[in-house]
C-alpha positions in Angstrom: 19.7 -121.6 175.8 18.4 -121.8 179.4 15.9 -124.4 180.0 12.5 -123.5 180.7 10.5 -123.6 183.3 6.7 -125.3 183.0 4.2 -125.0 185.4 0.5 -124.8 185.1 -1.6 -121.8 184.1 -5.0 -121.2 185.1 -6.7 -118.6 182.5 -10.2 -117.5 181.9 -11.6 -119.1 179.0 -12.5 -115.7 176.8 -9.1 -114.6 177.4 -7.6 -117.1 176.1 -9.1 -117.4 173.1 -8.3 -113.9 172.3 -5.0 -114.7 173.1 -5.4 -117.8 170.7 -6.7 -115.4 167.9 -3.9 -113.4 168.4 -1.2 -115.8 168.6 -2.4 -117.3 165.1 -2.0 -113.1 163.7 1.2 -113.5 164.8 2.2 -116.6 163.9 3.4 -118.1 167.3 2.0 -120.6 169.4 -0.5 -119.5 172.5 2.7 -120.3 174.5 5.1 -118.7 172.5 2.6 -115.7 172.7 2.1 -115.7 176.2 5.9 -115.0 177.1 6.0 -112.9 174.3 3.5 -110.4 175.8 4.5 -111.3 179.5 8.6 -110.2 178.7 7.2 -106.9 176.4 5.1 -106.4 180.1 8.0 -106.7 181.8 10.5 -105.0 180.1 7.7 -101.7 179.1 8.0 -101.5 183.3 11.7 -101.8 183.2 12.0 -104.9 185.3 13.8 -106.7 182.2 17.8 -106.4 182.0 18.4 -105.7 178.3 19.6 -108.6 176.4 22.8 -108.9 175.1 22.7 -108.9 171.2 24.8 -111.5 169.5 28.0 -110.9 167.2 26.1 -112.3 163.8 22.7 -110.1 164.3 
C-alpha cells in the first residue's frame, strides 16, 4: 500500500458535521469518509484510472 499523504484541511463547521453524521451511517471514520466521497467524485467525472482487482477478490 502507497503511503498517504496528510495535509491540513480547512472545512466549514456544518459541513463537517454532516459529514461526521454520515461517516458514523457508514461506519468509517470522517477521514476514511472524506476520501471515500472525494475518489466516488473523482472517479463519477472519470478522472480516476480503474483499479486493478486482486487475484483473491
Amino acid at each position: 500500500m502507497a503511503k498517504k499523504k496528510s495535509f491540513p484541511l480547512r472545512i466549514d463547521p456544518a459541513l463537517y458535521e454532516i459529514i461526521e453524521r454520515w461517516a458514523q451511517e457508514e461506519f468509517r471514520s470522517v477521514n476514511a469518509h472524506i476520501e471515500f466521497l472525494l475518489r466516488e467524485a473523482a472517479r463519477q467525472a472519470g478522472r480516476l484510472k480503474k483499479e486493478k482487482k486482486k487475484e483473491n477478490d
